[in-house]
C-alpha positions, 0 to 999 in steps of 0.5 A, spaced: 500 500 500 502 506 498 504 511 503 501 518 502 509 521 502 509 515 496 503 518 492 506 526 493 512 523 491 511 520 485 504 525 482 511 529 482 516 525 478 510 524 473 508 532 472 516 534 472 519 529 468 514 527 464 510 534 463 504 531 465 499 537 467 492 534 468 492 528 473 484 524 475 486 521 481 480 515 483 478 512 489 473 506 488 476 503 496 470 503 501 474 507 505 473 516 504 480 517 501 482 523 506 489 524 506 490 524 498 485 530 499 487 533 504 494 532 500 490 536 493 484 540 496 487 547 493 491 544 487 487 545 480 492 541 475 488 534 480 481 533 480 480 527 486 474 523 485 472 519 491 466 514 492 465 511 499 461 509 505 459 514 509 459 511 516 466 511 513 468 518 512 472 520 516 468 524 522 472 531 521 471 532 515 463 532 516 462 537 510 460 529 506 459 531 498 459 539 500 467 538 500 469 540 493 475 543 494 479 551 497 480 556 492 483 554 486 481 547 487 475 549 489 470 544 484 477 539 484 475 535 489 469 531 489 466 526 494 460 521 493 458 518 500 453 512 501 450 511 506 449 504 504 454 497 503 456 498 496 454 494 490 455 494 483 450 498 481 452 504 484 459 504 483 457 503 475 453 509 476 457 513 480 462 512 474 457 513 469 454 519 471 459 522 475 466 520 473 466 518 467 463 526 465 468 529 468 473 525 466 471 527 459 471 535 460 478 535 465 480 530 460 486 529 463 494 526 461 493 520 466 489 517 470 491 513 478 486 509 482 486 508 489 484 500 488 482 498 494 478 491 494 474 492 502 468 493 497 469 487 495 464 481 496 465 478 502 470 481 505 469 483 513 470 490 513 467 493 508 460 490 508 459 491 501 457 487 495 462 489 489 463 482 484 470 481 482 467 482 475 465 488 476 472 492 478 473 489 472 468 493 469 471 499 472 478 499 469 474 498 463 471 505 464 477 508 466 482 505 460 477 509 456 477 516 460 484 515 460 486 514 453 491 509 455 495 513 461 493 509 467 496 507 474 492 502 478 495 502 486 493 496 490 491 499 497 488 492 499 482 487 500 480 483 506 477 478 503 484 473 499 478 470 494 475 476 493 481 480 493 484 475 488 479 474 483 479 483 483 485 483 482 485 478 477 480 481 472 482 489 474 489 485 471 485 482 465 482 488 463 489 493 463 491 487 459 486 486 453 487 490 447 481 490 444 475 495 444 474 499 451 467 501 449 463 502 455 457 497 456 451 500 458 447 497 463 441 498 467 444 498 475 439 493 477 442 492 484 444 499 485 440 503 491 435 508 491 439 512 495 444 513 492 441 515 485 439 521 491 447 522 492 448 523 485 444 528 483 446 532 489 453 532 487 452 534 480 448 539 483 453 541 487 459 541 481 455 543 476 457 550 478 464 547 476 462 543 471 457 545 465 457 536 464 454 535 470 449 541 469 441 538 469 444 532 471 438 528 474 439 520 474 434 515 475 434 509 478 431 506 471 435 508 466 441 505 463 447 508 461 448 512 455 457 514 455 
């Protein structure tokens, strides 16, 4: 698991050396990725995507998914607080709705995820729901947003079954070098609270972000990238 000092350090090098200017940084890990936002809050040239539990997120940081970021930052830091164990319905539309669309209009030089498996079926901490197959899915989406350019760091699992075969099909889609179309689909296990979520979220970033502007989600309808 990288250390907060390893993940500055490296964001670094690839700016510097490589001349890459615009970095998403994705965490899909039950837990709220505090540090790495405390790390980016005011920065603009890092847009911090974030989807959690809430009964996870840290108690200090109380502000949920009003917490978008300080000046120059401010609209850069996006949080997706669930109150519910997640499932893969609402990973697959937090994606869609939320970080597939800022993606496209921030249209970064490289995408890092924060790759977490405590949401993972089965796993004992993260009480959540998420199938290997479906991790798989998410890597899917973020090779297309990131043109290629992607960074995955393991940042654990509790459950060894359901971290490996994760692991496993996240693997498998950096491999593949066929299409990276985004299937649609209709979110069937996703909860009904989290459509709410969502739609307060864009309506909160849509200040920010005209893609996100009217964006009203509902839980019977698929997806359309």
């Amino acid at each position: 698991m990288p250390s907060l000092r390893e993940l500055v350090a490296f964001v670094s090098l690839i700016t510097s050396q490589l001349n890459l200017k615009k970095i998403m940084v994705i965490d899909f890990d039950v837990h709220h990725g505090d540090g790495t936002q405390e790390i980016f809050y005011s920065d603009d040239s890092v847009i911090f995507c974030s989807v959690h539990r809430k009964s996870i997120f840290p108690k200090h940081l109380s502000k949920g998914h009003m917490s978008i970021g300080e000046g120059k930052g401010k609209g850069y830091n996006v949080n997706i607080n669930l109150e519910q164990g997640l499932k893969n319905g609402d990973l697959l539309a937090v994606f869609d709705y939320v970080f597939v669309p800022l993606a496209e209009e921030f249209n970064p030089d490289i995408v890092l995820i924060s790759a977490g498996f405590d949401a993972a079926i089965d796993d004992p901490l993260g009480v959540s729901y998420v199938t290997p197959r479906c991790f798989g899915e998410l890597i899917c989406r973020a090779k297309t947003i990131s043109h290629g350019k992607l960074v995955l760091a393991l940042e654990g699992g509790y459950c060894t079954e359901s971290l490996a075969e994760s692991c496993a099909e996240c693997v498998n889609e950096l491999l593949d070098e066929g299409s990276t179309q985004i299937a649609k689909c209709k979110y069937e296990d996703a909860d009904s609270s989290m459509w709410k979520v969502i739609a307060e979220v864009c309506s909160v970033l849509g200040e920010y972000w005209p893609c996100l502007k009217g964006v009203a989600p509902h839980e019977d309808e698929p997806s359309d990238p």
